[in-house]
N, C-alpha and C positions, 0 to 999 in steps of 0.2 A: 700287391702284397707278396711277400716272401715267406718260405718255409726254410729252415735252419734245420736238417733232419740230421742227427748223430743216431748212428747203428754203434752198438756196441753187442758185441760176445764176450757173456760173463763166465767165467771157470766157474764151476761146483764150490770149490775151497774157499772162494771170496762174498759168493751170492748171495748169503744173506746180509752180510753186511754192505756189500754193493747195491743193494734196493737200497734197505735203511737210509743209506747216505745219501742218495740219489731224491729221493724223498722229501728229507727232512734238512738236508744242508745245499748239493750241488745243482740242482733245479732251479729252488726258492734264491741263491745264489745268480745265477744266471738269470732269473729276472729283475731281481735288486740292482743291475748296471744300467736298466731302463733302454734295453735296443729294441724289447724283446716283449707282445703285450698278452701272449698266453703258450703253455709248453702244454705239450700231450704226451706221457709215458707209455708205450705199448710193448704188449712181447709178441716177438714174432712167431707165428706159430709154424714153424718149420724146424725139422730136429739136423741139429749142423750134424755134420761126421767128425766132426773135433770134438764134439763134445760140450758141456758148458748149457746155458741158455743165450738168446739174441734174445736185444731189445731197440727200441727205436725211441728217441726222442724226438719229436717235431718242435720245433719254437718259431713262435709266429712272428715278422718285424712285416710294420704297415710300410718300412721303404727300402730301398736297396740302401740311399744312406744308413739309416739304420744300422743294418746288416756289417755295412763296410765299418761304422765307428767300431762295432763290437768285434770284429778283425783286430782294427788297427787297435785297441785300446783293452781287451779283456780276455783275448780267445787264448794268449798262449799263455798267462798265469791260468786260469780255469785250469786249460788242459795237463799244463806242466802239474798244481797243483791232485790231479785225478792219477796222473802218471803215477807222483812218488806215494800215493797213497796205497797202487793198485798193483803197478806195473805190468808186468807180459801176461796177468792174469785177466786182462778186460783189455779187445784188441775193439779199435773202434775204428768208424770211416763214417764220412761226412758226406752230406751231399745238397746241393741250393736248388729250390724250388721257385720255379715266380708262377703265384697262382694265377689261371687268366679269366676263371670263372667259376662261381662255383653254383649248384644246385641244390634243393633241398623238396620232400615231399613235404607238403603241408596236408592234414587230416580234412576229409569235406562232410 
């Protein structure tokens, strides 16, 4: 399995309405192309020197295909479309995870 992680640093002037969307339109967007079979929104709890908030989204694809259709076929409308909405107000960076195991406590 793969992790699909976008960091984004949101400016003050755009952040309320940058959740909302994020939320309500560009998430549920992102998994409506089907690469993709759960997203985790988180904020980063560290304070930038720029200013703003960081956040983190994770989206989960079960393949590296997967991962690669939603490249070849979705990433740069998404993104393009987040750009003209946004612009230099929300700076974002990508990063690819392949998970190789994961853990869990179970209560006894």
């Amino acid at each position: 399995m793969y992790i699909y992680n976008v960091t984004s640093n949101v400016s003050d002037a755009v952040h309320d309405t940058w959740i909302v969307w994020m939320k309500e339109e560009h998430i549920p967007q992102v998994l409506s192309v089907g690469t993709f079979y759960q997203a985790k929104l988180t904020r980063v709890l560290v304070e930038e020197d720029m200013g703003g908030k960081t956040y983190s989204v994770q989206y989960r694809a079960k393949t590296r295909e997967a991962l690669d259709t939603y490249y070849s076929e979705f990433a740069e409308l998404l993104r393009t479309e987040a750009f003209k909405k946004f612009g230099e107000n929300v700076l974002a960076f990508r990063t690819e995870l392949e998970i190789i195991d994961e853990y869990s406590v179970t209560k006894q």
